[in-house]
N, CA, C and O atoms as a Tripos MOL2 file, in Angstrom:
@<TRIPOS>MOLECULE
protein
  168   167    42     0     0
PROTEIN
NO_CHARGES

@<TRIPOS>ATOM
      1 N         -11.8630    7.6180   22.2280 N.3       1 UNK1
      2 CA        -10.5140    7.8490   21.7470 C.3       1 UNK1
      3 C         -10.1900    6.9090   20.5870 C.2       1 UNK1
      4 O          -9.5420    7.2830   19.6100 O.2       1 UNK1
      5 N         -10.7490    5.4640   20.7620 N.am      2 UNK2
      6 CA        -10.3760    5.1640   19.5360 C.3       2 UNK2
      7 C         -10.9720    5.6070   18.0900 C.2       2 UNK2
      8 O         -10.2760    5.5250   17.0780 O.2       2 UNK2
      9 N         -11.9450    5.9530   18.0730 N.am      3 UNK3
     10 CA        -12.6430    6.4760   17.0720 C.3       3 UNK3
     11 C         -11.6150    7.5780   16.0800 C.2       3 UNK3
     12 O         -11.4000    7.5730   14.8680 O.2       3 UNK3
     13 N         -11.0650    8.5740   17.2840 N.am      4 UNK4
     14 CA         -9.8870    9.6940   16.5080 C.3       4 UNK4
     15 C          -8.9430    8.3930   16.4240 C.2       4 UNK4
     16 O          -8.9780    8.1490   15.2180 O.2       4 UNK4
     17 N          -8.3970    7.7480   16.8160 N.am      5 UNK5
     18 CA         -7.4690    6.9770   16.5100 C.3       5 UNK5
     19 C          -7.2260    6.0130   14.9510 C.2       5 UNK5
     20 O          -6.2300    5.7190   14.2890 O.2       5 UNK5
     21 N          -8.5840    5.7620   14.8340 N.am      6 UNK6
     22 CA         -9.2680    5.2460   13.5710 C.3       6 UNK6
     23 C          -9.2450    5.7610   12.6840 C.2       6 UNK6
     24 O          -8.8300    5.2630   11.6380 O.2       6 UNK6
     25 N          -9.7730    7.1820   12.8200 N.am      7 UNK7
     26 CA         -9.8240    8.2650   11.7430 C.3       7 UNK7
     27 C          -8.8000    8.6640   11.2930 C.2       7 UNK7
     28 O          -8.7650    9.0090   10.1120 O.2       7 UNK7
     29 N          -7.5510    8.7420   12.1840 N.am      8 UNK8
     30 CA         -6.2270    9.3250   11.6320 C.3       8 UNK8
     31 C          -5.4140    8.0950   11.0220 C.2       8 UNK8
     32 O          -4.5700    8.3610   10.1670 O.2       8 UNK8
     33 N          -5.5660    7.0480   11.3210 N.am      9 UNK9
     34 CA         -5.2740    6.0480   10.9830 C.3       9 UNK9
     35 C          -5.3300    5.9770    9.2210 C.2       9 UNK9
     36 O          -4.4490    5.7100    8.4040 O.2       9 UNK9
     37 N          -6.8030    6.3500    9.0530 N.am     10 UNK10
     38 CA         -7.6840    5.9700    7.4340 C.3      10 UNK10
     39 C          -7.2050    7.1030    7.0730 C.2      10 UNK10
     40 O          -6.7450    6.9400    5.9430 O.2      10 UNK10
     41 N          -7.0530    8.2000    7.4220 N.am     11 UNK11
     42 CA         -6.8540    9.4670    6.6110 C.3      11 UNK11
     43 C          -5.4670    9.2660    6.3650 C.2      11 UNK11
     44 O          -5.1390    9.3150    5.1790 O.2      11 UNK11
     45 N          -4.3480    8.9960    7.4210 N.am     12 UNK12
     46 CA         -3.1620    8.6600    6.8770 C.3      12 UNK12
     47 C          -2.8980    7.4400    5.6830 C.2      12 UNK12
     48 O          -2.2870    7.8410    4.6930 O.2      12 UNK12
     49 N          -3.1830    6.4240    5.6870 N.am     13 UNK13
     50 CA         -3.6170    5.3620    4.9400 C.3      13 UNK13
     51 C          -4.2810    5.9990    3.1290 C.2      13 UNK13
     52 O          -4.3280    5.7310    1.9280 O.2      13 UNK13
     53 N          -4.5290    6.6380    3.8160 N.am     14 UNK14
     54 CA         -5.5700    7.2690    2.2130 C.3      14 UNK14
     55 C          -4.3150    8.4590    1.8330 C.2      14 UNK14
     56 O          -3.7670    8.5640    0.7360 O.2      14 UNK14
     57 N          -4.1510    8.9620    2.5640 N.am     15 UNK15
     58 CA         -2.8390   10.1610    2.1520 C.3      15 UNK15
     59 C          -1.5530    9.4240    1.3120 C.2      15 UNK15
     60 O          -0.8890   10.0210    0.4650 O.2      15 UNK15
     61 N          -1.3910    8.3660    1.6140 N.am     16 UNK16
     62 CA         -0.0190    7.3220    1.4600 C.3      16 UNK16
     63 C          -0.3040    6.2000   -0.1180 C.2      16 UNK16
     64 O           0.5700    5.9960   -0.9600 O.2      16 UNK16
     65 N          -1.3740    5.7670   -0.1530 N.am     17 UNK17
     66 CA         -2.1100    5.0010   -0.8910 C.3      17 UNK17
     67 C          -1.9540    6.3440   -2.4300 C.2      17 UNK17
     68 O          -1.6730    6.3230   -3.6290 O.2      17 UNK17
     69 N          -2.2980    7.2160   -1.5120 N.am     18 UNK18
     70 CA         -2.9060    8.4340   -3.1040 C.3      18 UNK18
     71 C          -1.5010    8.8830   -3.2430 C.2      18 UNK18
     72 O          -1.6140    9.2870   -4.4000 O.2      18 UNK18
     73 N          -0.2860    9.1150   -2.9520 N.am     19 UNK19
     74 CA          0.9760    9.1560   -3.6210 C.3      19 UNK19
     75 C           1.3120    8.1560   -4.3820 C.2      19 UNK19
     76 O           1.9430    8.4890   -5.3850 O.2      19 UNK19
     77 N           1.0720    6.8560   -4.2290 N.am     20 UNK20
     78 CA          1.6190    5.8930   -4.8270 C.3      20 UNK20
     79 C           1.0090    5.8860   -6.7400 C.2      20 UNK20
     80 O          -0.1540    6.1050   -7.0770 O.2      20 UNK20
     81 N           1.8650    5.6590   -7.4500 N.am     21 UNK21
     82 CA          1.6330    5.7040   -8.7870 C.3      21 UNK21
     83 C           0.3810    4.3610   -9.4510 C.2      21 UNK21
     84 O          -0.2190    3.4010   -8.9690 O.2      21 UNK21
     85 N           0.4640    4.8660  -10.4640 N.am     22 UNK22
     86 CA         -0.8300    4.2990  -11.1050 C.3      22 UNK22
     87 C          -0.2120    2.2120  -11.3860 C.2      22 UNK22
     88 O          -0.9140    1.2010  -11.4020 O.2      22 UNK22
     89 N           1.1580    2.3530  -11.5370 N.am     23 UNK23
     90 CA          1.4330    0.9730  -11.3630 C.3      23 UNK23
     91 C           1.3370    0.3990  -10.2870 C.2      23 UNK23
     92 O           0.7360   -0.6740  -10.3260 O.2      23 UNK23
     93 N           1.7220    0.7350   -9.3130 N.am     24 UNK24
     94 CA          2.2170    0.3820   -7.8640 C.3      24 UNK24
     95 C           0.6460   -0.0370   -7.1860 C.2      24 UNK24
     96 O           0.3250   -1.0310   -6.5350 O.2      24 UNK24
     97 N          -0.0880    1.0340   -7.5850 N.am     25 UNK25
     98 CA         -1.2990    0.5540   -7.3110 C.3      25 UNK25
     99 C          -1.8970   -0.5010   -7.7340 C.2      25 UNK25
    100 O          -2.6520   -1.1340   -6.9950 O.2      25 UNK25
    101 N          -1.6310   -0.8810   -9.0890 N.am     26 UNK26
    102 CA         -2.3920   -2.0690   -9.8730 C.3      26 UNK26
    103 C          -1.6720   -3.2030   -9.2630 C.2      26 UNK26
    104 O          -2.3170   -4.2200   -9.0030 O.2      26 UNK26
    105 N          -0.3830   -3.1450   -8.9990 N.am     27 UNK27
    106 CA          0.2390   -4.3580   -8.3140 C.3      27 UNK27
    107 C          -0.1190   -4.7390   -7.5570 C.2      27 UNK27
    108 O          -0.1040   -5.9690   -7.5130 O.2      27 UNK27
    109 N          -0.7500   -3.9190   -6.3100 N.am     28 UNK28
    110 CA         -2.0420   -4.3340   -5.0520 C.3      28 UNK28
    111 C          -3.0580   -4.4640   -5.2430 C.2      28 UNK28
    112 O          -3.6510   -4.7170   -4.1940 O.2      28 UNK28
    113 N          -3.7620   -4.4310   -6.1810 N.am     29 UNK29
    114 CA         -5.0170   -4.2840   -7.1240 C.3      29 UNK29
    115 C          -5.8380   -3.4370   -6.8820 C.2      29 UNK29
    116 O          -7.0400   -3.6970   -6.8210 O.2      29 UNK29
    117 N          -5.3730   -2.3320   -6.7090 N.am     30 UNK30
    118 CA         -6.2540   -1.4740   -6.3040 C.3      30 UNK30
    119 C          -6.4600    0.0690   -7.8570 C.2      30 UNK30
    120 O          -5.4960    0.5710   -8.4350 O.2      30 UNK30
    121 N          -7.2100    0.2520   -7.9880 N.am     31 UNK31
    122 CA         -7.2590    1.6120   -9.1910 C.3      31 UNK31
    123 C          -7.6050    2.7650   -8.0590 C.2      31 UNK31
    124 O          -8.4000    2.6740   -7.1240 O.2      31 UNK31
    125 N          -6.9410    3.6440   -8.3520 N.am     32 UNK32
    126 CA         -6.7840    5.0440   -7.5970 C.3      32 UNK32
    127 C          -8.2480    5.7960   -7.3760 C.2      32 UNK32
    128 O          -8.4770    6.7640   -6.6510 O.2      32 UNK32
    129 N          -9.1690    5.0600   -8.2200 N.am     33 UNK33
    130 CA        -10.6870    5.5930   -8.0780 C.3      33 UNK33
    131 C         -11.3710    4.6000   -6.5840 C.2      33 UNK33
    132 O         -12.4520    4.8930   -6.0730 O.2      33 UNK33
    133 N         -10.6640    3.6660   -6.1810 N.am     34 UNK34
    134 CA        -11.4730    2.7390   -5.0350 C.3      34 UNK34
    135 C         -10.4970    3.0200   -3.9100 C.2      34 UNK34
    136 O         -10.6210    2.3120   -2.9110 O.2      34 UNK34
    137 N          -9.5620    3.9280   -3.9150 N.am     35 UNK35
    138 CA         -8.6470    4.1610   -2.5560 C.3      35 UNK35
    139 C          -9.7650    4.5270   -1.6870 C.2      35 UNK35
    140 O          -9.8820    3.7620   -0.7300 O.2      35 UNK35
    141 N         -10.6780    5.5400   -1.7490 N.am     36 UNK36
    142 CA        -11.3010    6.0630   -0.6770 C.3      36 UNK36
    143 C         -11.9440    5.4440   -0.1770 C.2      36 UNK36
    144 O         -11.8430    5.4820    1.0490 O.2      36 UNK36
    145 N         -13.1050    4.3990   -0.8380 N.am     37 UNK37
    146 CA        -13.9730    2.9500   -0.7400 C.3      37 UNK37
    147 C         -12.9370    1.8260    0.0490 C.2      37 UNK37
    148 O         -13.2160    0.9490    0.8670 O.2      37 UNK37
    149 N         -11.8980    2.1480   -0.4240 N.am     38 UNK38
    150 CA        -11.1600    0.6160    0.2060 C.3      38 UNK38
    151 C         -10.9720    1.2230    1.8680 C.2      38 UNK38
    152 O         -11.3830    0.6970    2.9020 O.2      38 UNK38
    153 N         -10.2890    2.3680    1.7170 N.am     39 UNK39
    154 CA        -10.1180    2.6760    2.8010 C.3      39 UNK39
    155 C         -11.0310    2.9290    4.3830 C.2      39 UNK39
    156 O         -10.7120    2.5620    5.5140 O.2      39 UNK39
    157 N         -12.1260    3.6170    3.9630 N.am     40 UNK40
    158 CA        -13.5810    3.9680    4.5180 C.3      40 UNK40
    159 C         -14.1370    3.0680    4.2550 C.2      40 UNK40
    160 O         -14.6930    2.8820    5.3380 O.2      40 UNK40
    161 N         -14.4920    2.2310    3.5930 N.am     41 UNK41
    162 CA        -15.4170    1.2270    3.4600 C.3      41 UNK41
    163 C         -16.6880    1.6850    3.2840 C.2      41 UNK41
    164 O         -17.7370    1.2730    3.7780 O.2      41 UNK41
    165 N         -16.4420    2.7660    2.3720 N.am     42 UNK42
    166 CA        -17.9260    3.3050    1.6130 C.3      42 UNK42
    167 C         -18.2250    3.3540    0.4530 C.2      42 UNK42
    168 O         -19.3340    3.7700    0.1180 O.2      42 UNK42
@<TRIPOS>BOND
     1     1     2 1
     2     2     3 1
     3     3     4 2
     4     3     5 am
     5     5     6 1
     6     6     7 1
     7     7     8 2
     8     7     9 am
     9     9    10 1
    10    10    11 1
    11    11    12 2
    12    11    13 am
    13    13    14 1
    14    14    15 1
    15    15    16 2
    16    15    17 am
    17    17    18 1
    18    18    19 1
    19    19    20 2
    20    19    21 am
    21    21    22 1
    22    22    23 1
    23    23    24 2
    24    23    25 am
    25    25    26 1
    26    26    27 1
    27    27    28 2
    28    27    29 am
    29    29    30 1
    30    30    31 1
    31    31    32 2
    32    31    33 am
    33    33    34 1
    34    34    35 1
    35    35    36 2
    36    35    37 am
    37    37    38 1
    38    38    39 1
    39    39    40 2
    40    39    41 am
    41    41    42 1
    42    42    43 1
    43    43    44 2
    44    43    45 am
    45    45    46 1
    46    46    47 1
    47    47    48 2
    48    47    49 am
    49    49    50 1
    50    50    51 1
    51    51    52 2
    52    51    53 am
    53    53    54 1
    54    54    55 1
    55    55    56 2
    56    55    57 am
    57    57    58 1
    58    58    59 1
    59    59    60 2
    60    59    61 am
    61    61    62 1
    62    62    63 1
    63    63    64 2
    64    63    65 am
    65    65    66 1
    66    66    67 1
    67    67    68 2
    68    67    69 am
    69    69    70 1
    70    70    71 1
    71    71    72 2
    72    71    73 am
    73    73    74 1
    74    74    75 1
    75    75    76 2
    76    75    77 am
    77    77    78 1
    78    78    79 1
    79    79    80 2
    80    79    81 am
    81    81    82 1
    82    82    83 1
    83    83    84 2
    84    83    85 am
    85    85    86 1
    86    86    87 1
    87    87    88 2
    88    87    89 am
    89    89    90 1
    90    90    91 1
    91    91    92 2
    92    91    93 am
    93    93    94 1
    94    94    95 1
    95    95    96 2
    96    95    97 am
    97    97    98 1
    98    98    99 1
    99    99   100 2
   100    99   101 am
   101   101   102 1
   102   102   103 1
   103   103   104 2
   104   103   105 am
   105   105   106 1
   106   106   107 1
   107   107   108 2
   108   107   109 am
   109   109   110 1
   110   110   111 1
   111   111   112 2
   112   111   113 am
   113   113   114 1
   114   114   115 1
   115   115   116 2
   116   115   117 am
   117   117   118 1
   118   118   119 1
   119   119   120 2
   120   119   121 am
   121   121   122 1
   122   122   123 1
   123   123   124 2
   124   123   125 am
   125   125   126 1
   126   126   127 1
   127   127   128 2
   128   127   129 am
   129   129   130 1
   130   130   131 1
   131   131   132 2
   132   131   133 am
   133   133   134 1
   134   134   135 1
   135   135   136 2
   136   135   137 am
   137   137   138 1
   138   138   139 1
   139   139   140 2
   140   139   141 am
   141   141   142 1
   142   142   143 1
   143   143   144 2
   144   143   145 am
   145   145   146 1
   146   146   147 1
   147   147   148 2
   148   147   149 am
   149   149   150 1
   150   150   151 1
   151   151   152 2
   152   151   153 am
   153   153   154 1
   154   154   155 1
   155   155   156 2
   156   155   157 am
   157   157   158 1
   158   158   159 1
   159   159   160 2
   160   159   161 am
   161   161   162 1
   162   162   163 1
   163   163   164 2
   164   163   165 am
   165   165   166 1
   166   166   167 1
   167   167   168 2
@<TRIPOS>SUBSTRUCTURE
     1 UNK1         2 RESIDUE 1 A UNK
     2 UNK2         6 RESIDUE 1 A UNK
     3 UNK3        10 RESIDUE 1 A UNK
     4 UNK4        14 RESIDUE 1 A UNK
     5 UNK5        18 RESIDUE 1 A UNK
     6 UNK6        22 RESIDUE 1 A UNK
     7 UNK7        26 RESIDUE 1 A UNK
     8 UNK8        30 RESIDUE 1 A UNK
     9 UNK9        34 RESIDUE 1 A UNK
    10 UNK10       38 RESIDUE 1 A UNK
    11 UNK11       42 RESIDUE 1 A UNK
    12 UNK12       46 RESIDUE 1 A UNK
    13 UNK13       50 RESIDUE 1 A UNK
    14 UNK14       54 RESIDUE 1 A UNK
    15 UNK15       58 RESIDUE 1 A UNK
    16 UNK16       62 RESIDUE 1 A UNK
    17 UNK17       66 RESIDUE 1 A UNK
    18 UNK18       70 RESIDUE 1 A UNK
    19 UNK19       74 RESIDUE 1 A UNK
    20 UNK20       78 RESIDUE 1 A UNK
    21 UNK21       82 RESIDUE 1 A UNK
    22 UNK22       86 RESIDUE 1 A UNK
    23 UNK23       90 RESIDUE 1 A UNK
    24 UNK24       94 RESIDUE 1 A UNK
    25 UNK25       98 RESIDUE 1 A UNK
    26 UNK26      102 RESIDUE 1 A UNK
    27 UNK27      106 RESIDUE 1 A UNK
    28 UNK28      110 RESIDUE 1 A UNK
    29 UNK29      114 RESIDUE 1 A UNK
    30 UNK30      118 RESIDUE 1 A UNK
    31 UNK31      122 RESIDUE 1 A UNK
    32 UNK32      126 RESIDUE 1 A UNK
    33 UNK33      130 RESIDUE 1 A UNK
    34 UNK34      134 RESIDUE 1 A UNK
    35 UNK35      138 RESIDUE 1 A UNK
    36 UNK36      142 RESIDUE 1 A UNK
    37 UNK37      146 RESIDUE 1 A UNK
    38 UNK38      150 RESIDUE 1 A UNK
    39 UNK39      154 RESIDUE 1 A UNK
    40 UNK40      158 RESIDUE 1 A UNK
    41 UNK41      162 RESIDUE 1 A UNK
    42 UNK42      166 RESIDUE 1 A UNK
C-alpha cells in the first residue's frame, strides 16, 4: 500500500510543480525540464 501511496503522492507533486510558471520555478531552482527527475528521481 505504500508504494500506491508514493506514486500518487509523485504524480500529484509533478501535476502541481508543472502548473507553476517559469519564474516561480526558478525561485525554487528548479527549470521545468528537471520536474520529472526531481520528482522520480530518474
Amino acid at each position: 500500500m505504500g508504494r500506491i501511496r508514493t506514486f500518487f503522492a509523485r504524480s500529484r507533486a509533478e501535476e502541481q510543480l508543472s502548473q507553476l510558471d517559469d519564474r516561480l520555478l526558478a525561485d525554487i531552482g528548479l527549470k521545468r525540464s528537471e520536474i520529472s527527475r526531481m520528482v522520480w528521481g530518474n
